[in-house]
Structures are given as structure tokens and as C-alpha cells.
C-alpha positions in Angstrom: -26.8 25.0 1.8 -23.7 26.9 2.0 -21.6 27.5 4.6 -21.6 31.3 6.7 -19.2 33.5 7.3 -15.8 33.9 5.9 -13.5 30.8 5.2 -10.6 30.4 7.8 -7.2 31.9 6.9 -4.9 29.1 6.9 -2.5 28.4 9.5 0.7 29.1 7.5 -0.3 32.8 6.5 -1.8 32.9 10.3 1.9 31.9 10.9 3.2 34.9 8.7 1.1 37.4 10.0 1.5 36.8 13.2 -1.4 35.7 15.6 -2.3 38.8 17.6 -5.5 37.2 19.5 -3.2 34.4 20.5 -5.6 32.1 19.6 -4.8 28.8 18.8 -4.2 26.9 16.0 -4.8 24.4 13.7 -2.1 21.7 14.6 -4.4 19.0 12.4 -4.7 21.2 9.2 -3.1 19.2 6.3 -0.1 21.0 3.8 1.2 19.2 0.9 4.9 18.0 0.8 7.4 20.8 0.5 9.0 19.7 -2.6 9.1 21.3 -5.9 7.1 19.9 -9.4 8.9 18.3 -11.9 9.8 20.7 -14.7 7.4 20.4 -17.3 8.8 18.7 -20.6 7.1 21.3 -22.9 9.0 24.5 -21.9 11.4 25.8 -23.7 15.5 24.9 -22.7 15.4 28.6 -21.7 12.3 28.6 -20.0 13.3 25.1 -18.5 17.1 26.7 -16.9 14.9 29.0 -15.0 12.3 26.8 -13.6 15.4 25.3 -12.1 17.2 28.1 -10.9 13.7 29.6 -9.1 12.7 26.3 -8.3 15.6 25.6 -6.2 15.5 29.0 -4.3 11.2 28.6 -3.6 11.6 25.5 -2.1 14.7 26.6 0.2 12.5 29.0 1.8 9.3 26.6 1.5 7.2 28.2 -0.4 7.0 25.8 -3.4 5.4 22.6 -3.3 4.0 19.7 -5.8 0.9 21.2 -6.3 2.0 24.1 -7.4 3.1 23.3 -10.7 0.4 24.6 -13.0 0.5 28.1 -11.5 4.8 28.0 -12.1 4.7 26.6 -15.0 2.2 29.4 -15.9 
């Protein structure tokens, strides 16, 4: 049977919005490791420079993480 109602926003874009009902939350919800992927070996040396340039600045700001490499790698 599935489940009702929406799924929960996660904390983190609960964190960027803003949490107007001041409710609290999840302190127990689990986030993967703010590191970035290894660069792929099958891009191009092009395509490889700027994984590495944008790769750098995405996990400055924490936004990039491990398991994120299929959708960067694109």
C-alpha cells in the first residue's frame, strides 16, 4: 500500500527556504558527504578542465556531493 500525502521536503531546501511555521526539524535526516565525484575517465581533456574548474566552485558552496556524479557528468 502506498504511502499518503505528499513526501517531506528535505531539511536542506527547508533550510533555504526558510522555515516560516517554525517547526522543527529533522536533526536525524541523513546527507551524503560534501565532497565532489571523481572526474570521469571517459570525458574529453576539455570536458575533463571544466568538471574541475565547476567542481571545485560546487563543492565550496556545498552543493556538490559523491552522489552526484551521474547527473554532472551528464
Amino acid at each position: 500500500m502506498a504511502t499518503r500525502g505528499r513526501k517531506s521536503t528535505p531539511t536542506a531546501m527547508k533550510k533555504l527556504e526558510g522555515n516560516p511555521g517554525n517547526r522543527p526539524l529533522n536533526a536525524k535526516e541523513s546527507t551524503p558527504e560534501k565532497k565532489a565525484p571523481t572526474c570521469p575517465k571517459w570525458l574529453e581533456p576539455e570536458a575533463k578542465k571544466e568538471w574541475k574548474r565547476l567542481a571545485k566552485q560546487m563543492e565550496a558552496i556545498g552543493i556538490l556531493t559523491d552522489v552526484d556524479m551521474a547527473a554532472f557528468a551528464g
